[in-house]
C-alpha positions as CSV (number, residue, x, y, z in Angstrom):
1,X,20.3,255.7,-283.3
2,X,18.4,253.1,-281.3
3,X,19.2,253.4,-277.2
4,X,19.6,250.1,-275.7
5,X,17.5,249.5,-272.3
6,X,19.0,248.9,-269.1
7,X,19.3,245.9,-267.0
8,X,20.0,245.6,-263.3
9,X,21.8,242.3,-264.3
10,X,24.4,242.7,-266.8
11,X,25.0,238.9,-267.7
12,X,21.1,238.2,-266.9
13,X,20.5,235.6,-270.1
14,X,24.5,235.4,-271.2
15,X,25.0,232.1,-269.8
16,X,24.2,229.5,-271.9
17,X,25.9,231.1,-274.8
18,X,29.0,231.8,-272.5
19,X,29.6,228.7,-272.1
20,X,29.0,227.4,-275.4
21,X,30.5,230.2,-277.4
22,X,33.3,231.9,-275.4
23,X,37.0,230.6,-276.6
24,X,38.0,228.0,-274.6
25,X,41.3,228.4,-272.0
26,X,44.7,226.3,-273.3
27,X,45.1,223.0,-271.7
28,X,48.5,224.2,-270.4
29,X,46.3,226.8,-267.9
30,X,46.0,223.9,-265.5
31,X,49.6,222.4,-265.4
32,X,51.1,226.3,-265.2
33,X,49.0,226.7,-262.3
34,X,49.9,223.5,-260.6
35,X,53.6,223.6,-261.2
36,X,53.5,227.4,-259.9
37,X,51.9,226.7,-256.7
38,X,52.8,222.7,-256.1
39,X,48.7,221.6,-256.4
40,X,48.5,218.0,-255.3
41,X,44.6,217.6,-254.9
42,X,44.6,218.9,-251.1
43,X,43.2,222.6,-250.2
44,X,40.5,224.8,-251.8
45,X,40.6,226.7,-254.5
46,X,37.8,230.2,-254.5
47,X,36.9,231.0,-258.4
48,X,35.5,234.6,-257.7
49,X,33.9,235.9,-260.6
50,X,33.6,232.1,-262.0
51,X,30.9,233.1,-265.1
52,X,29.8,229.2,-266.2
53,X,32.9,227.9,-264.2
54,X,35.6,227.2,-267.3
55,X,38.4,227.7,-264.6
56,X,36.8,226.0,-261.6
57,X,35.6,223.2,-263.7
58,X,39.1,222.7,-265.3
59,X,41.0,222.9,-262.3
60,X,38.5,220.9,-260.0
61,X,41.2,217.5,-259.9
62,X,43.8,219.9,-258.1
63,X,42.1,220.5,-254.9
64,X,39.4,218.8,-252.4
65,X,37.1,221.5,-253.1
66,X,36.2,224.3,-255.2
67,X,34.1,227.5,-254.4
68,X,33.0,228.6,-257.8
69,X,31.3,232.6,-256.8
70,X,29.3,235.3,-259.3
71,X,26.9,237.6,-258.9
72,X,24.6,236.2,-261.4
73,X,22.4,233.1,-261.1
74,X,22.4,232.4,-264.1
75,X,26.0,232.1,-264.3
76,X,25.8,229.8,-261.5
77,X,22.8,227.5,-262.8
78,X,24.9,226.9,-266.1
79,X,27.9,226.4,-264.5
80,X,26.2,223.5,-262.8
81,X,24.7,221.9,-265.6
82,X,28.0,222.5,-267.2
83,X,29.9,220.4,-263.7
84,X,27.5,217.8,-264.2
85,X,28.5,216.5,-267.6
86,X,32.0,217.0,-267.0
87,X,31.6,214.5,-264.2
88,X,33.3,216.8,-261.6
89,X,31.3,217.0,-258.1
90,X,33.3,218.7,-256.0
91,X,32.2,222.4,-256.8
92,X,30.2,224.6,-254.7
93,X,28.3,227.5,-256.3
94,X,28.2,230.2,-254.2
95,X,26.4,233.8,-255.1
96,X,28.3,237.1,-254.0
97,X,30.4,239.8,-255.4
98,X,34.4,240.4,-254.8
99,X,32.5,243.6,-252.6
100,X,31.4,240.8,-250.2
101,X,34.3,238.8,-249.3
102,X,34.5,237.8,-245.8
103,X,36.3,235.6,-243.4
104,X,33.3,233.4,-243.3
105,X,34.3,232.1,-246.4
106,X,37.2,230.8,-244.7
107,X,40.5,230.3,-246.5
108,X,42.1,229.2,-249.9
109,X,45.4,227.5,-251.4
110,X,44.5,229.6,-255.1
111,X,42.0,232.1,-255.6
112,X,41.4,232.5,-259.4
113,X,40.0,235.1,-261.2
114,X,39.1,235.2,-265.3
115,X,37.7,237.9,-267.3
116,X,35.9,239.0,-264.2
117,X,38.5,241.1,-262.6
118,X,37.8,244.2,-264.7
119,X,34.9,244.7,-263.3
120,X,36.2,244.6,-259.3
121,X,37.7,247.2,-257.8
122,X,41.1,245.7,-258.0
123,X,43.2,247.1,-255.3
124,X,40.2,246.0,-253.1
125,X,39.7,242.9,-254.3
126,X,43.1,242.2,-253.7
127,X,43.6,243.4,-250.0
128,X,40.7,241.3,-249.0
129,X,41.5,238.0,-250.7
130,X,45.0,238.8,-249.1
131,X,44.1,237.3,-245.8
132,X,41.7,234.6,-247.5
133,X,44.6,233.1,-249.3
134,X,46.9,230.2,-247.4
135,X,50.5,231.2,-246.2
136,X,51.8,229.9,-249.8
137,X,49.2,230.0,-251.8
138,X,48.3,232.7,-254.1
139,X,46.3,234.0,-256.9
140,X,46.2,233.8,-260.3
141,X,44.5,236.4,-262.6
142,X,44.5,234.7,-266.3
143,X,42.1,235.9,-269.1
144,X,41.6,234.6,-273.2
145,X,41.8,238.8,-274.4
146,X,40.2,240.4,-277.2
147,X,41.1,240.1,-280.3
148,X,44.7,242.0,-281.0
149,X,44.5,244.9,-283.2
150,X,44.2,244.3,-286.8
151,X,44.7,247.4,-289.3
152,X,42.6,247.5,-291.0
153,X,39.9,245.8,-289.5
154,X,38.4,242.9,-290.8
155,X,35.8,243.5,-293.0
156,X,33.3,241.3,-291.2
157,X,34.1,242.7,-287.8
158,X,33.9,246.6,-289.4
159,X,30.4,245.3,-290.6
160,X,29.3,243.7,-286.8
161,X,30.6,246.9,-285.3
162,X,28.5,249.1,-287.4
163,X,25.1,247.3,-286.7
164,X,26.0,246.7,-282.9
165,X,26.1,250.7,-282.7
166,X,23.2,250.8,-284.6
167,X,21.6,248.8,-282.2
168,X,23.7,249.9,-279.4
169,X,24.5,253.4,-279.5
170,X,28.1,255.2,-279.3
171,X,29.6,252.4,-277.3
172,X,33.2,251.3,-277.4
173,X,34.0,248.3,-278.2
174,X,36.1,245.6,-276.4
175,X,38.2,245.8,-279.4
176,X,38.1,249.2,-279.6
177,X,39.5,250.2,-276.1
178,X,43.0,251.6,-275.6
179,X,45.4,250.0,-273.4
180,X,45.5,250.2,-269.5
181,X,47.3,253.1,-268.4
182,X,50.6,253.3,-266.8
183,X,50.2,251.7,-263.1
184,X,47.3,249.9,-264.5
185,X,48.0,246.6,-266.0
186,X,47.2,243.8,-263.5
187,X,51.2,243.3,-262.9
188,X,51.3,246.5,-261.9
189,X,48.4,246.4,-259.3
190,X,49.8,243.0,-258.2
191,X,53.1,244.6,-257.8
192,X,51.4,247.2,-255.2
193,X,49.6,244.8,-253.1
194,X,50.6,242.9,-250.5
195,X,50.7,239.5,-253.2
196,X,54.7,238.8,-254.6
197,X,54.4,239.1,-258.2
198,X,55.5,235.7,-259.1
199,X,55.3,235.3,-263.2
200,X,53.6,236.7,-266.2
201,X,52.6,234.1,-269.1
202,X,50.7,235.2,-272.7
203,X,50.6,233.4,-275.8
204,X,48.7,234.1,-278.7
205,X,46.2,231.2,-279.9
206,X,43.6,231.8,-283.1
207,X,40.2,231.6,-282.6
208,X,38.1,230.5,-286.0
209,X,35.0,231.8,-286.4
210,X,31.5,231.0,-288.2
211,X,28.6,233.6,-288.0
212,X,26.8,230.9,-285.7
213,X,30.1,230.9,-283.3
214,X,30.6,234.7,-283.6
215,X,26.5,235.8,-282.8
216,X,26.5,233.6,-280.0
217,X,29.8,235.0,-278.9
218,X,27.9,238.4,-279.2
219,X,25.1,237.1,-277.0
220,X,27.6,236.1,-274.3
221,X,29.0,239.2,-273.3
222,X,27.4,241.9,-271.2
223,X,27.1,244.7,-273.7
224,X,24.8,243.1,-276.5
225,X,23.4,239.9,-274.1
226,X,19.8,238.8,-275.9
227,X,18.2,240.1,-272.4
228,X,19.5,243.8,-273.2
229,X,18.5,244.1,-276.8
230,X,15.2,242.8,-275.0
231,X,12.1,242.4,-278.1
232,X,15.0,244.0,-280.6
233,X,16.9,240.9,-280.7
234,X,15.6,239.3,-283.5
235,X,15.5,242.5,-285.5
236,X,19.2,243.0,-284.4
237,X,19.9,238.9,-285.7
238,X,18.6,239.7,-289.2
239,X,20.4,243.2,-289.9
240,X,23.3,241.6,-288.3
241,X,23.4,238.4,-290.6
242,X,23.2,240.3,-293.5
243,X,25.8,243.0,-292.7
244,X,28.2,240.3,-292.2
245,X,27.1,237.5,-294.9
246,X,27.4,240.8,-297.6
247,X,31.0,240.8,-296.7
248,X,31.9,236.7,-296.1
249,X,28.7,235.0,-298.4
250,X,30.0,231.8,-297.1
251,X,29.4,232.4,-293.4
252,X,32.6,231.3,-292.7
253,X,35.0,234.5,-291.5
254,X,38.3,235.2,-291.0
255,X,39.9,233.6,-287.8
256,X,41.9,235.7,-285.6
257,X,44.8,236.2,-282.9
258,X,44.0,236.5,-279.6
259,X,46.2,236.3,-276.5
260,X,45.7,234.1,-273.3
261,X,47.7,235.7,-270.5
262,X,48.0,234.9,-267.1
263,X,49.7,236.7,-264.1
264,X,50.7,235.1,-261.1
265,X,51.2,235.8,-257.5
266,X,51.8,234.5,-253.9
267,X,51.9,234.7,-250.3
268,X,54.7,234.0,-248.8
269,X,54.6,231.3,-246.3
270,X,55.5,233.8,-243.6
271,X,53.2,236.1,-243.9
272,X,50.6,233.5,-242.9
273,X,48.5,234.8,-240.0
């Protein structure tokens, strides 16, 4: 077993292909969040844990202005470049960490927050955006999921799975990890804040994939990022693409089911101040 080497930054070198490769959010995530929270172009919105900015870059036309925040440069660089050919120019890029909130950053109508928000410390992260958010505004946590349990597994993703821990080590998977426990879904956390759970949405959506789409999928996510596998990664590309063409020849693999959810809160208008 090959041990993978440590980086300081986890998404150092991810960013390109997360914002090429990652599934992208419905087109109904923007009218759910304006219809939930009355958005009408005024007020700011703070996209903490923003990645390449797919949230703050779709949602942009619904406020003045947009504070897109991550830890990694990277992250922010691409999210950027990303801003630019959208057309949208009303995004700040901001570095810090949900651990370095502050009322300097002064206040928001929506704070967002994707696939980051397993990496925060939750509860925390919540109390402190508490009195960034405006008196009826909120927060929305949404994500696009892993992909739902198949049995058996596919035999393309059994085959990526064997020569990621080869590569990797004993590591669990995302598809792979049990459910939260009880108390720990994010309506339940939202539920024991100071936030008023307002609705829960999921839908299931199916994401194709090609070995191209899937390997650069690989290479956006923190655990098998081209900077971790460091001077392995090409090694790693051609056991890889033959594990998996042995099992699809064409390239072409089986799509699957994934769920977009999204969980919604707010503050009341009273409580502002």
């Amino acid at each position: 077993m090959r041990e993978a080497p440590k980086v300081d930054r986890p998404y150092q070198g991810a960013a390109a292909y997360y914002a090429q490769y990652r599934p992208p959010y419905p087109a109904a995530l923007a009218p759910l969040l304006e219809d939930a929270f009355g958005l009408d172009g005024t007020g700011r919105l703070l996209d903490l844990g923003c990645g390449p900015g797919p949230i703050a870059i779709r949602l942009a036309h619904l406020f003045e202005r947009v504070m897109a925040m991550d830890p990694e440069p990277d992250m922010l660089a691409e999210g950027a470049v990303q801003a630019r050919l959208a057309g949208v120019t009303n995004i700040d890029w901001v570095r810090g960490r949900s651990d370095e909130l502050s009322p300097s950053l002064g206040t928001f109508r929506l704070v967002t927050m994707g696939e980051s928000f397993h990496w925060m410390d939750q509860r925390a992260t919540l109390a402190a955006l508490f009195d960034l958010v405006d008196g009826g505004g909120g927060v929305a946590i949404v994500g696009r999921g892993t992909p739902l349990p198949l049995p058996p597994m596919m035999p393309w993703r059994a085959a990526v799975a064997r020569v990621l821990r080869q590569y990797l080590g004993d590591i669990l998977l995302p598809w792979d990890r049990p459910p939260p426990a009880p108390g720990d879904l994010h309506q339940d956390i939202v539920r024991a804040s100071r936030f008023e759970l307002l609705s829960e949405h999921s839908a299931l959506f199916e994401v194709p994939w090609t070995y191209e789409s899937m390997l650069g999928n690989l290479y956006s996510m923190s655990f098998c990022s081209r900077d971790r596998l460091g001077e392995r990664a090409d090694a790693f590309e051609r056991d890889l693409r033959a594990a998996v063409l042995d099992v699809e020849p064409t390239g072409v693999l089986l799509g699957e089911q994934h769920e977009f959810f999204a969980v919604l809160a707010r503050k009341r208008a009273a409580s502002a101040g």
